[in-house]
N, C-alpha and C positions, 0 to 999 in steps of 0.2 A: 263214725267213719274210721277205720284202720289205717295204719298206716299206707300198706299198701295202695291203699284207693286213692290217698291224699297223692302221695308221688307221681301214680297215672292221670291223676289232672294235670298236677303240674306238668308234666310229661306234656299231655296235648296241648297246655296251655303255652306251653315253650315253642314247640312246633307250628303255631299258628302264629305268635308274635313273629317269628323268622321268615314266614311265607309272606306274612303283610309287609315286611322290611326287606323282602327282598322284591315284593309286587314295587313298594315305593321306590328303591332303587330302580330299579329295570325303567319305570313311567319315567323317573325324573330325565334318562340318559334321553328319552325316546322327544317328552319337551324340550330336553334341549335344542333337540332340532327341530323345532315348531309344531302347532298343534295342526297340521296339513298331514297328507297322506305322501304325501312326496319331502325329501332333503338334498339339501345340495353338498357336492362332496366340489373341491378343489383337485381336479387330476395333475396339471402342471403350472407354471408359471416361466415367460422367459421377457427378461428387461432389455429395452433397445437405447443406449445414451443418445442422445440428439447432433446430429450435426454430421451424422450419416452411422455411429458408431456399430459394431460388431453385435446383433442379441445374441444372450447368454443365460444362464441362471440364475448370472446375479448381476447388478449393475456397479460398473463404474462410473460416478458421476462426475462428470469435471466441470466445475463451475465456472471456468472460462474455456474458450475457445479459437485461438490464433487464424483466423482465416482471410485466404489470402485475397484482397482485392485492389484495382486500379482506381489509384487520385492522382488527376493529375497526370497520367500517361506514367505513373510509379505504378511497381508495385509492393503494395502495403502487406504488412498482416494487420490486421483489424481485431480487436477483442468483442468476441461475440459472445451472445447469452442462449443456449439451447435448453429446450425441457427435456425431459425423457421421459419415456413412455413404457408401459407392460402390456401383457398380451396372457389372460388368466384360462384355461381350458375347466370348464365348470358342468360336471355334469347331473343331472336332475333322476334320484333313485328312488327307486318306492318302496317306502318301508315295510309295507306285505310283499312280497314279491310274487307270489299266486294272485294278486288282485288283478281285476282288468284296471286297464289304462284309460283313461277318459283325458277328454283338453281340462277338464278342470285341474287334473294334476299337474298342468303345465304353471310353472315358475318365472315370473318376471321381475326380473330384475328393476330398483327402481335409481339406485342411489350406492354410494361407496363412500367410505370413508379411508384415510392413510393416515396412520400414527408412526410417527420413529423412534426408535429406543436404541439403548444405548448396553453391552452388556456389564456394565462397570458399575452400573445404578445413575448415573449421571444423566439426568432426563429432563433435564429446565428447558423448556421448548422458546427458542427464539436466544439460548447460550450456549447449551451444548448440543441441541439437535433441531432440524429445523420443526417448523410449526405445519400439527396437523391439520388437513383442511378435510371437506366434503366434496363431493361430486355427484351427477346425477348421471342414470344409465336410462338405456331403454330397451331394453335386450330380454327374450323370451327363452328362459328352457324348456324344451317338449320333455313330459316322463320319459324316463330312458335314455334319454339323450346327450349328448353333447352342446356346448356354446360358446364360442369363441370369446375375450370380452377384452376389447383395449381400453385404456384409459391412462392419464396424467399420472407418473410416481411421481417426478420433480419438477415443480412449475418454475417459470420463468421467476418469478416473485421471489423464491425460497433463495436463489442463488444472486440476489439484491438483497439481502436479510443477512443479521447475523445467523448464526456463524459461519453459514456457507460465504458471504461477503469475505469473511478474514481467513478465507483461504486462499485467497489470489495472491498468484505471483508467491504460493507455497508459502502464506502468513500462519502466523498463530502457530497451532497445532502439525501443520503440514496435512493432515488428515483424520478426517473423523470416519469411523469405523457404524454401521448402525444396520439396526431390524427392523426393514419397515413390513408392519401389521397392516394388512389389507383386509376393511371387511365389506364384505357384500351383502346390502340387505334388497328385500323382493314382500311378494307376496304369491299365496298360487292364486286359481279362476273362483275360489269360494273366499278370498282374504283371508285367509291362515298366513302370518308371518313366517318367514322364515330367512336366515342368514347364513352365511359361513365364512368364519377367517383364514388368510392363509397369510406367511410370513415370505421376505424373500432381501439376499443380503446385499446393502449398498453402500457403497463407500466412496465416500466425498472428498474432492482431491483437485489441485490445479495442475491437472498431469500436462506429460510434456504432448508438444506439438511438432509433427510433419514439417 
């Protein structure tokens, strides 16, 4: 075998290893978003604080709340506890896009999770941010479509808890800064998992009161 001949092997042999490393890339992107024929993308996200607050894009959470009531023919401010809530627009894509659309490709949601993070690396849950919890949904995406999805950012509980506790009355820190990680997991009509996370910024504060 000539030199020649040797190099054009190698030659095609280099071009194949690069086609199967690039097939393995491309799959791996495509399981990320689950082995279903449908993925879920996050379009928006807007956070509403409790106790009537402003939604926005991101939340301010106050972990107390001054509000006014009668004792006693007085009237009081009272220290109340609100959760807050989001509101995620999630829609359901098909990763052929010339494929027909069937209900199988439809997405339902079944369950969520909230993590908080911190961007400083400081992520002791229950010291420096609160403690992430689960939740369950029940919410369906049609392929193609859109779906509204509320649920709990800040429970009543987190803001009885360190650290949001030794914010009141602007203790401790005066405020903690954080990223809560929202992920939404599902399955579609043939049980292919599938999930998606979306981020959104909240900051924990014993802001002033009306």
């Amino acid at each position: 075998m000539n030199k020649r001949t040797v190099l054009a092997n190698f030659g095609r042999v280099a071009v194949a290893a690069a086609c199967v490393i690039s097939t393995a890339s491309c799959g791996g992107d495509l399981l990320r978003t689950g082995r279903g024929a449908s993925m879920l993308v996050v379009e928006s996200m807007s956070a509403t604080p409790g106790g009537g607050g402003q939604t926005s894009a991101f939340l301010l959470s106050d972990v107390q709340v001054l509000v006014d009531q009668t004792i006693n023919g007085v009237q009081t401010k009272v220290p109340t506890i609100f959760n807050d809530s989001v509101t995620a627009t999630i829609r359901n894509i098909p990763k052929n896009p010339t494929a027909t659309v069937t209900p199988t490709n439809s997405i339902t949601l079944t369950r969520y999770r909230v993590v908080f993070r911190r961007s400083d690396g400081r992520n002791t849950a229950g010291v420096d941010v609160p403690f992430g919890f689960d939740g369950g949904l029940g919410v369906t995406v049609v392929s193609g479509s859109t779906a509204e999805v509320s649920l709990e950012l800040v429970r009543h509980q987190a803001k009885l808890e360190p650290p949001l506790r030794n914010l009141v009355n602007t203790g401790g820190q005066g405020f903690i800064s954080t990223i809560a990680e929202i992920t939404f997991f599902g399955h579609d009509q043939n049980g292919n998992d599938a999930s998606v996370t979306a981020s959104i910024d909240v900051q924990f504060g014993d802001f002033g009161d009306e």
